[in-house]
N, C-alpha and C positions, 0 to 999 in steps of 0.2 A: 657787286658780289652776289652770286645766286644761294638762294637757301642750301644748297648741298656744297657748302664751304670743307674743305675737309683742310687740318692741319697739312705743311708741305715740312717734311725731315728733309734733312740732306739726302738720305737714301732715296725720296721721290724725285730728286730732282731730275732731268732730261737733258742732259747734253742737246745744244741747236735750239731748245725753246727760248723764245722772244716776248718779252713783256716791253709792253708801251707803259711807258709811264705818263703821257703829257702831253702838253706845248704850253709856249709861253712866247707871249708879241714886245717884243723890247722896245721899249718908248727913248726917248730922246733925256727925260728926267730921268727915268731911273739909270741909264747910261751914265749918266753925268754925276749923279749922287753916287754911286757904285763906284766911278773912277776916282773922285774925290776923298774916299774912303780908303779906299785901297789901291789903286793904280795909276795914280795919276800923270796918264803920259796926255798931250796935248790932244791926237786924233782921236783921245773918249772924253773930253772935257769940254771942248770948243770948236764948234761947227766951220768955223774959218779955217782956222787950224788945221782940220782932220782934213778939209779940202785942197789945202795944199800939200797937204803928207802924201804917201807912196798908197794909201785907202782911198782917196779921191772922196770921203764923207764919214761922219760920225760913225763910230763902231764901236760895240761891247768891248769891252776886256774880255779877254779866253775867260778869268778865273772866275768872271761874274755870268759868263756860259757857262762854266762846269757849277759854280755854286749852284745855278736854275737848276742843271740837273740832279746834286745833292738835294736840293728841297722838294722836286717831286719823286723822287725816289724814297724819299721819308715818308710824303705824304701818302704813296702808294702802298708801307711796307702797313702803318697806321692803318689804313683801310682794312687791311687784312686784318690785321691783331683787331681790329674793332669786332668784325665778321665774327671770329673765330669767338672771340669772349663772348659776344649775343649768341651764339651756340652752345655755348658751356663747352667749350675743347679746350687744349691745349694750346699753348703759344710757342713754336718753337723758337731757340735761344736764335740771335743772329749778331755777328758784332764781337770782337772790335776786328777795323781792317786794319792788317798788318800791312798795306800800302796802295800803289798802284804802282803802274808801270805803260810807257809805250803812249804819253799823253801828245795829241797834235792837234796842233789849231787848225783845219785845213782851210778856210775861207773865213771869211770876217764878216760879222753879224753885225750888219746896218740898223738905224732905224726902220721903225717898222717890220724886219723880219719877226718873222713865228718858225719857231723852232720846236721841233717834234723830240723828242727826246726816247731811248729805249736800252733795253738791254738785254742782251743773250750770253746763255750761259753758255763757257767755252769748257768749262773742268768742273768736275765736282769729285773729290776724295777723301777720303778719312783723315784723320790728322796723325801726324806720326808723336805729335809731343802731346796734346791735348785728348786726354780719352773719352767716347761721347761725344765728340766735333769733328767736323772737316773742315778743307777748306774748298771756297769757290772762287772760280775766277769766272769775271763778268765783258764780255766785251758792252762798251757804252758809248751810245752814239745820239749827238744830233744832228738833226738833218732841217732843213732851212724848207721853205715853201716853194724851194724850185727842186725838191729833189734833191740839192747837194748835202752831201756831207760838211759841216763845218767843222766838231770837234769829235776826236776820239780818245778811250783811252782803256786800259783795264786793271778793272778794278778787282780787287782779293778781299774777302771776307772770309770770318770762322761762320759755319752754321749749325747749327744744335742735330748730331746723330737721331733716328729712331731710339726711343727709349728703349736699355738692353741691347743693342749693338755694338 
């Protein structure tokens, strides 16, 4: 974050701007502790397994790809609001999402992949129930170390208007 942080309202935002938020290298444990907890289907659990399924070897869960990107999307938003307090600025409001929509696994996150994660913004507009907020929709993607897309989806957030808007 460069010294000339400036607060982002909804009104700044830029339809087509892209924010990286990441990567993250999926290990073979944390695969396996993640399916365990939450998904437990055979080809994220057990290496034999996954190799005779229709993956041909161990793979994430989708929801433990989107989680990574829930967590560095926080850690990016934190970054900011850090920036922005050591400035003495304002924090604008962000939050809560009233959903997503349009969620696809396209490829399947092996061991070892690193996945890039981002997002761009597709809408940004006022809100019609909420005065002082709009809403965003986010296209969000990761994308693997060869280039491909794995998961997509988009996401909707309220964001805090310009004060007086």
């Amino acid at each position: 974050m460069s010294a000339s942080v400036t607060p982002i309202w909804l009104d700044d935002l830029v339809v087509g701007e892209r924010e990286a938020l990441g990567s993250h290298t999926f290990t073979a444990e944390e695969i396996k502790t993640f399916a365990a907890a939450y998904d437990p289907q055979p080809f994220h659990m057990d290496e034999e397994a996954a190799k005779a399924s229709h993956f041909g070897a161990l793979c994430a869960s989708g929801w433990h790809t989107v989680g990574i990107w829930m967590r560095l999307r926080i850690a990016t938003m934190k970054k900011t609001q850090e920036a922005l307090r050591a400035a003495g600025l304002p924090i604008p409001g962000f939050g809560p999402s009233p959903g997503f929509r349009d969620l696809k696994w396209l490829k399947p996150v092996y061991v070892g992949d690193t996945i890039s994660f981002d997002s761009t913004l597709l809408e940004a507009r006022p809100s019609g129930s909420r005065p002082g907020w709009g809403l965003v929709h986010h296209l969000n993607t990761g994308i693997n170390q060869h280039g491909q897309r794995v998961m997509e989806f988009v996401g909707v957030a309220f964001w805090q208007r310009r004060p007086g808007t």
